[in-house]
C-alpha positions in Angstrom: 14.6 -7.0 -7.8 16.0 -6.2 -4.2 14.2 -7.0 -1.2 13.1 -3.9 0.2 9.5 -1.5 0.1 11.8 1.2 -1.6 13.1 -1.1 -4.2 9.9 -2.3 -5.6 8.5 1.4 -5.7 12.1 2.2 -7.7 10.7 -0.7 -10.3 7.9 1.8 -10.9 8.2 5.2 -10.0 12.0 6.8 -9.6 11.6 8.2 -6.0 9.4 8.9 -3.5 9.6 12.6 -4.5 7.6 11.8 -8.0 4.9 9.1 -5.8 4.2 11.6 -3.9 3.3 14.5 -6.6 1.6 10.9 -8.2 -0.7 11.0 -4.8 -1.1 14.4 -4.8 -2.3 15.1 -8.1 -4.6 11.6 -8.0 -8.4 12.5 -7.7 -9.7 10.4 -4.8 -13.1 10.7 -6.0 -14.8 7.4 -4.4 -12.5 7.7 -1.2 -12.7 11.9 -0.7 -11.7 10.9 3.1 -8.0 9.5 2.7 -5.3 11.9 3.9 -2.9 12.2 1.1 -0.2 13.5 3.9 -0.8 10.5 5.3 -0.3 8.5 2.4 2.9 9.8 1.9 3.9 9.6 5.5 3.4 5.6 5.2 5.7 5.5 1.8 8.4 7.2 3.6 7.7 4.7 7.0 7.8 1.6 5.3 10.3 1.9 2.3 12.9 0.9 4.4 11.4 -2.2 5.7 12.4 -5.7 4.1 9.7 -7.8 2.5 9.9 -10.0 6.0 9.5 -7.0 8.0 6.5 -6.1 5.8 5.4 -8.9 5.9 5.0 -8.9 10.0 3.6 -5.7 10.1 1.0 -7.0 7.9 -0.3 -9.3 10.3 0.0 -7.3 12.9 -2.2 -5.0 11.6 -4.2 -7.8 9.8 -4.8 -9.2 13.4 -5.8 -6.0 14.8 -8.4 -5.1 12.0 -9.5 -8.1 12.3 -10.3 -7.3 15.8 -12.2 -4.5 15.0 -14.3 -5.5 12.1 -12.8 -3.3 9.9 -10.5 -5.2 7.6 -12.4 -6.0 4.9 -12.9 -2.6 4.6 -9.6 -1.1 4.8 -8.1 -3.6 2.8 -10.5 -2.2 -0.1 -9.9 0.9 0.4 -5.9 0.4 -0.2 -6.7 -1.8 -3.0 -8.6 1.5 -4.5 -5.9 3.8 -4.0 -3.0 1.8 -5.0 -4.2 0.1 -7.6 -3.8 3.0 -10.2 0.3 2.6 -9.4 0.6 -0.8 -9.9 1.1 -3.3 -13.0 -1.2 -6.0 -13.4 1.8 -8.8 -12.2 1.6 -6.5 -8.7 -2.3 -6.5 -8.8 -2.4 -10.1 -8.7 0.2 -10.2 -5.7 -1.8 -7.9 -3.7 -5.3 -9.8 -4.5 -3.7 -12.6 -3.8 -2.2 -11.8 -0.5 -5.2 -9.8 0.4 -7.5 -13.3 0.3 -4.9 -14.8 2.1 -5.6 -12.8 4.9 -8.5 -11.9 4.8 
């Protein structure tokens, strides 16, 4: 597996073309306020970034939300709407790294 956002999404999904009609078609029924355009415009902003690089943003915006109060929240709200793209292996990782930071 390469080291790059776009490469693990590859694993999965072919390209960002068919995660994108994925997100569109998905019905956000318990989160009716996420912006699927923005969804998308995060794929195509991070899939270039190496794990490291993902990994710093991550606590950059971990530290900020933090900050805030709200990242509890918002972690559980990505945990809803990714969670119907992911294996159970890549569940685990993100649990995992979620209560690592949390």
């Amino acid at each position: 597996m390469g080291n790059k956002f776009s490469d693990f999404l590859n694993t999965e999904i072919n390209d960002n073309n068919k995660i994108n009609e994925k997100i569109s078609e998905k019905k956000f029924e318990n989160n009716s306020n996420i912006d699927t355009k923005n969804v998308e415009d995060l794929i195509n902003k991070y899939s270039s970034y190496s794990e490291k690089e993902l990994m710093q943003e991550l606590i950059k915006l971990s530290n900020e939300k933090k900050q805030n109060g709200t990242l509890n929240q918002d972690l559980n709200n990505f945990s809803n709407v990714l969670s119907p793209y992911l294996n159970e292996e890549q569940k685990s990782k993100m649990n995992d790294l979620f209560n690592k930071i949390k």
